[in-house]
RONUZA-731160 format. One record per residue (C-alpha): residue in one letter; chain; z, x, y. Coordinates in steps of 0.25 Angstrom, whole numbers, plus 5000, padded with zeros to 4 digits. Layout:
REM residues N
pt residuo: A	cadena: A	Z: Z	X: X	Y: Y
...
REM end
This chain:
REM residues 77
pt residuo: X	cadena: A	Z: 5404	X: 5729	Y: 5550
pt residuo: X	cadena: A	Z: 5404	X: 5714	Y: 5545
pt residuo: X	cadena: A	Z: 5412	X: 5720	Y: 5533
pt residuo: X	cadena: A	Z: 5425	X: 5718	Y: 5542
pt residuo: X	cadena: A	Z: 5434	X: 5706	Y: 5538
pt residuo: X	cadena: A	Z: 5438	X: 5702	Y: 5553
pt residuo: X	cadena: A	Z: 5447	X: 5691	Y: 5557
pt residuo: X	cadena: A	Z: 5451	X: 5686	Y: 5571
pt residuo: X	cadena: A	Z: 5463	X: 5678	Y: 5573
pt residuo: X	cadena: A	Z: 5459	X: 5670	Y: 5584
pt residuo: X	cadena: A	Z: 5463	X: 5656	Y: 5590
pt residuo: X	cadena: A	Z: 5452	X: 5646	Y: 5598
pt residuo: X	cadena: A	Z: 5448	X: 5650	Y: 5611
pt residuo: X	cadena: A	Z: 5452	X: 5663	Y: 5611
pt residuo: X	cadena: A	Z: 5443	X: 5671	Y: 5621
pt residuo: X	cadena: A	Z: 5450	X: 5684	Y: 5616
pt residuo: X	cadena: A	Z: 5445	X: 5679	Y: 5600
pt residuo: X	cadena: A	Z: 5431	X: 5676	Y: 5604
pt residuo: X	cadena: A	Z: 5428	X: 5691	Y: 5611
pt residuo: X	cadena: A	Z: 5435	X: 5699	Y: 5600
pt residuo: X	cadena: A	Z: 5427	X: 5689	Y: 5589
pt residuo: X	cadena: A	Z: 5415	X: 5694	Y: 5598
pt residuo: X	cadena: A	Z: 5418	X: 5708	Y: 5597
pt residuo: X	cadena: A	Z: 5420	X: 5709	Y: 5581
pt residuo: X	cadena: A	Z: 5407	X: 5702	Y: 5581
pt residuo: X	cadena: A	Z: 5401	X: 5712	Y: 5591
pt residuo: X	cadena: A	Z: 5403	X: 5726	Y: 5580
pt residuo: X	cadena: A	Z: 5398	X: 5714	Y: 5568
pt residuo: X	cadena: A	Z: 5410	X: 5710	Y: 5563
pt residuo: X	cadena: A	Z: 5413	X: 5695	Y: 5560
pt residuo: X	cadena: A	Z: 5426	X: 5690	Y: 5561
pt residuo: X	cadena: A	Z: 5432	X: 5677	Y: 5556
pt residuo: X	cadena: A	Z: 5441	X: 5670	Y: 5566
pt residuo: X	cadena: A	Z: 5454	X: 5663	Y: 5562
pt residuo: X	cadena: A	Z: 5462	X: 5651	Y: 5572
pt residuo: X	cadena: A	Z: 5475	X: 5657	Y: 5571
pt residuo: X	cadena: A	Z: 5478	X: 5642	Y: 5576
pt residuo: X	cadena: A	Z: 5473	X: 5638	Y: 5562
pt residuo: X	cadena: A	Z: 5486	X: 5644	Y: 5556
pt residuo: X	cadena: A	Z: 5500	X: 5644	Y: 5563
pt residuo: X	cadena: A	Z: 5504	X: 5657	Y: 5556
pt residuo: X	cadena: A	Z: 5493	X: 5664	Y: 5562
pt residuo: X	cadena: A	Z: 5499	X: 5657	Y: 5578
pt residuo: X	cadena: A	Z: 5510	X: 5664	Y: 5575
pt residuo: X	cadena: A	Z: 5505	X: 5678	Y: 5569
pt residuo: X	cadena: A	Z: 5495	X: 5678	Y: 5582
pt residuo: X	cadena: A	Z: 5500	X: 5668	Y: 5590
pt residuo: X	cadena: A	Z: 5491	X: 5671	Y: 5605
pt residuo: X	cadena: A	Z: 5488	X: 5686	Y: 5602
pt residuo: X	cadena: A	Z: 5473	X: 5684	Y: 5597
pt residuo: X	cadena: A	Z: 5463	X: 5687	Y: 5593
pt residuo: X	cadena: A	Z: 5468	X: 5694	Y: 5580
pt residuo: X	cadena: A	Z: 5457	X: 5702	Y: 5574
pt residuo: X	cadena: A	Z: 5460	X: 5707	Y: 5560
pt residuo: X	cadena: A	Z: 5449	X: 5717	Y: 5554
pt residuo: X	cadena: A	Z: 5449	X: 5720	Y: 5538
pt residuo: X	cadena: A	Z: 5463	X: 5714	Y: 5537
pt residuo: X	cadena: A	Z: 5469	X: 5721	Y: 5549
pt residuo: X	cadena: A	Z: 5476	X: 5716	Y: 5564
pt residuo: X	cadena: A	Z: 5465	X: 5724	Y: 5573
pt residuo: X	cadena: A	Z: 5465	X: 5718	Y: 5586
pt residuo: X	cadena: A	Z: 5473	X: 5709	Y: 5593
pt residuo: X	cadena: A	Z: 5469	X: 5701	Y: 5607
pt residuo: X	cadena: A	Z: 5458	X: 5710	Y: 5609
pt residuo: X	cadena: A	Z: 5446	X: 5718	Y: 5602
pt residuo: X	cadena: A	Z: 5446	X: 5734	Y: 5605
pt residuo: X	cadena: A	Z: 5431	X: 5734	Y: 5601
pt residuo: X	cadena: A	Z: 5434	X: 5751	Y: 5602
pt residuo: X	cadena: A	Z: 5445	X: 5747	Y: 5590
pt residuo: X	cadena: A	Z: 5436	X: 5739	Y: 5584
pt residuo: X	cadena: A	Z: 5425	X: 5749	Y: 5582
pt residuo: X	cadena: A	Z: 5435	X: 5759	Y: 5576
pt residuo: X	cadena: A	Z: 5439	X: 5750	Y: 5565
pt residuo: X	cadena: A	Z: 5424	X: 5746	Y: 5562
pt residuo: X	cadena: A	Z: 5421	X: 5761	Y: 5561
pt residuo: X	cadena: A	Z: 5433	X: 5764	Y: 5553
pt residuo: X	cadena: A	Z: 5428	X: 5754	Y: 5540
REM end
């Protein structure tokens, strides 16, 4: 499942971040983490509404992780 291009716009000490970082991880999948602090556009676009989880190129989840969504979208590559 590693073949998953995952990105999780995220911002520090963000306990929301770390468990949705936890569950990609949990069905293999390895995402790369992005300050939205490092880039004011990115404050704006998300502003506090994180994490942003982008999976393949696509908005999937925002604030929280459905792991039943998730395993759908897995099954569906």
């Amino acid at each position: 499942m590693t073949d998953h291009e995952v990105i999780v716009y995220t911002r520090p000490g963000c306990h929301l971040c770390d468990v949705a970082c936890e569950i990609l991880q949990k069905y293999g999948l390895s995402p790369r983490t992005v300050d939205i602090n490092s880039d004011a556009a990115l404050v704006e676009q998300y502003g506090w509404v994180i994490p942003v989880v982008f999976i393949d190129g696509k908005e999937r989840f925002r604030g929280r992780v459905d792991e039943v969504l998730l395993q759908r979208l897995l099954v569906e590559k």
